[in-house]
C-alpha positions in Angstrom: -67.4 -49.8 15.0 -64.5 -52.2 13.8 -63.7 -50.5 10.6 -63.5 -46.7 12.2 -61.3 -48.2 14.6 -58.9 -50.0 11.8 -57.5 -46.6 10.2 -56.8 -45.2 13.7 -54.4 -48.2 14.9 -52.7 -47.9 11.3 -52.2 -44.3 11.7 -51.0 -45.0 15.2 -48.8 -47.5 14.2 -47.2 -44.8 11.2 -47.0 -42.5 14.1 -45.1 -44.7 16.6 -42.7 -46.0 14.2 -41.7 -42.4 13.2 -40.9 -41.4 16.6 -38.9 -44.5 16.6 -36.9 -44.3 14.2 -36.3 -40.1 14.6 -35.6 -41.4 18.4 -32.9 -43.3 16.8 -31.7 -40.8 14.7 -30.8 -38.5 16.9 -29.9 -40.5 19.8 -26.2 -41.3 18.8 -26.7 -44.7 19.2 -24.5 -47.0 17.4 -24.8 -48.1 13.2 -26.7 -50.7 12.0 -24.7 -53.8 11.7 -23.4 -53.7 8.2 -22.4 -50.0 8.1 -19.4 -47.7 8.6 -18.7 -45.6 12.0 -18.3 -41.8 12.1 -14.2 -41.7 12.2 -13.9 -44.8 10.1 -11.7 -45.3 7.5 -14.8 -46.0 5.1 -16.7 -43.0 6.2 -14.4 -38.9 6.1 -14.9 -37.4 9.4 -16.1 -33.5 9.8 -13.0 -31.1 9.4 -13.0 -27.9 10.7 -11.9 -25.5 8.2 -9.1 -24.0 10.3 -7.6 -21.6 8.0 -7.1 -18.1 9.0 -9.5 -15.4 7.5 -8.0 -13.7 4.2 -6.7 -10.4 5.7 -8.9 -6.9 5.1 -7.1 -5.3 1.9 -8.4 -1.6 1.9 -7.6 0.5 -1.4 -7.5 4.1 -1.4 -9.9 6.2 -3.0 -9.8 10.2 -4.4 -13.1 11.9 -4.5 -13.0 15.3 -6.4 -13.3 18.9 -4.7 -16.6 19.7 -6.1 -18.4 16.4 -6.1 -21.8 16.6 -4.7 -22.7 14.7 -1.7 -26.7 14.0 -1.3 -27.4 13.5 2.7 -29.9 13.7 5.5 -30.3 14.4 8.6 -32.5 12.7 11.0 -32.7 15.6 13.3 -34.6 19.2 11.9 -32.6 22.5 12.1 -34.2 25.7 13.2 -32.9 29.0 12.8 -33.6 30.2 16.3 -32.4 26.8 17.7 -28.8 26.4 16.3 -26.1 27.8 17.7 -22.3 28.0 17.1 -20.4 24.9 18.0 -23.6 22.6 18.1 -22.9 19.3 16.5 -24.2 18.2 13.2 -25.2 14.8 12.1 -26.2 13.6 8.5 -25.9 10.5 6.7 -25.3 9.7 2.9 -28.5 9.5 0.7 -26.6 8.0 -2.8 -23.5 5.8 -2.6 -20.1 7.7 -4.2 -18.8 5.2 -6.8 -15.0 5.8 -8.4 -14.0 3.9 -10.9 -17.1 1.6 -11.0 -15.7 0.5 -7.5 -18.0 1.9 -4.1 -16.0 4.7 -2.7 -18.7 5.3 0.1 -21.5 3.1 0.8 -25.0 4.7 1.7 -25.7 5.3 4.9 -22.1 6.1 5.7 -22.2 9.0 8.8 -21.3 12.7 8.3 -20.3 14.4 11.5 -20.0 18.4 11.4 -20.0 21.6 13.5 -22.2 24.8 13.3 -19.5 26.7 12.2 -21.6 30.1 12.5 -25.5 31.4 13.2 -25.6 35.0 12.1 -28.9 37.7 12.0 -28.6 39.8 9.2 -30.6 42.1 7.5 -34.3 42.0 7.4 -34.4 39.4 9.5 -32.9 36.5 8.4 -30.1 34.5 9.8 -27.6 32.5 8.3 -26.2 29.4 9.2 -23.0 28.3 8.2 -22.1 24.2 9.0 -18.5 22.8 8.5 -18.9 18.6 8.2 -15.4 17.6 9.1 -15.6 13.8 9.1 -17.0 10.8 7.3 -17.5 7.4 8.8 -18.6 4.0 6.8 -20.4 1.0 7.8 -17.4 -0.9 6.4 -15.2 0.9 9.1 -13.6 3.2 7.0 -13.0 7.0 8.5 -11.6 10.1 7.1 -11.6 13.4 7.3 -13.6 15.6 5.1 -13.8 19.7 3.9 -17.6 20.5 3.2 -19.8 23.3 4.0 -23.3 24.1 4.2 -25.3 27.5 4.2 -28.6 27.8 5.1 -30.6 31.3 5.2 -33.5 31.5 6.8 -36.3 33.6 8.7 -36.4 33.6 12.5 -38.9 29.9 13.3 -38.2 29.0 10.4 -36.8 25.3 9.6 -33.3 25.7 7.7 -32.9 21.5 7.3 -35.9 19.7 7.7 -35.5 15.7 8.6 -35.3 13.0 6.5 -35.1 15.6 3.3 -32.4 15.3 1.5 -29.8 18.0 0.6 -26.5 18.0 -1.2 -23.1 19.4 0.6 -20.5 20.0 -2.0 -16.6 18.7 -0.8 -13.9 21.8 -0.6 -11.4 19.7 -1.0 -10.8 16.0 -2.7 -11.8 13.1 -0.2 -9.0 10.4 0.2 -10.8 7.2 1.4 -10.2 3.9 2.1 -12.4 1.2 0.2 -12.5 -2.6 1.7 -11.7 -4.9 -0.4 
């Protein structure tokens, strides 16, 4: 019974010391004789790095009338359900890069405007959308000249959700790009 109960009292005794010394540790009790202070002049004290933050340097960016913009949008259009002055959301599919440099990030938001929902013949309607501004998780915002036309049967879906589609810009994009 003795030698079962040896390893026990030297694993408590590991144990105990541990606790000790991690006690200690964290305690903010005083050095060990022999040893330096926080504050001393032996031992640097913790400096706050109190500069200000480098300010935000945003450069401007051009993106050609023309260029494609590939987007989604979360919410499914129907050709019976949207109607002239209903709001449009999409978001940015592919990132736009200029001059090796990120124009606008993925995922940026693309607010528009159902500009017009028409019936014409046999059946169909046509739905015109005007997106009129851009807005980037990097806090940049600008305004923006796309359209989208969408023809359709009456039930039918014009823009299903999550499926991307490309809107092509009317008119160059000036954007600032965070630096």
């Amino acid at each position: 019974m003795r030698r079962n109960s040896e390893p026990r009292i030297a694993f408590r005794a590991v144990v105990v010391t541990a606790m000790l010394v991690a006690t200690w540790a964290c305690s903010g009790s005083p050095e060990p004789e022999g040893q330096a202070s926080e504050g001393s002049a032996t031992s640097p004290a913790f400096v706050p790095d109190n500069k200000p933050a480098p300010p935000i340097r945003w450069v401007e960016r051009t993106i050609a009338a023309g260029t494609l913009l590939r987007v989604v949008s979360d919410q499914p259009v129907t050709a019976d359900g949207a109607r002239e002055g209903d709001p449009m959301e999409a978001r940015l599919e592919d990132a736009v890069v200029t001059d090796g440099l990120v124009a606008v990030p993925s995922g940026s938001k693309i607010q528009g405007t159902v500009l017009s929902s028409r019936r014409g013949g046999a059946g169909r309607i046509t739905l015109v959308v005007g997106w009129s501004r851009i807005e980037t998780p990097t806090g940049a915002n600008a305004g923006l000249a796309a359209r989208t036309t969408m023809i359709g049967h009456p039930g039918s879906i014009l823009l299903e959700a999550n499926v991307p589609f490309e809107i092509a810009l009317d008119a160059p994009l000036v954007i600032g790009v965070r630096q």
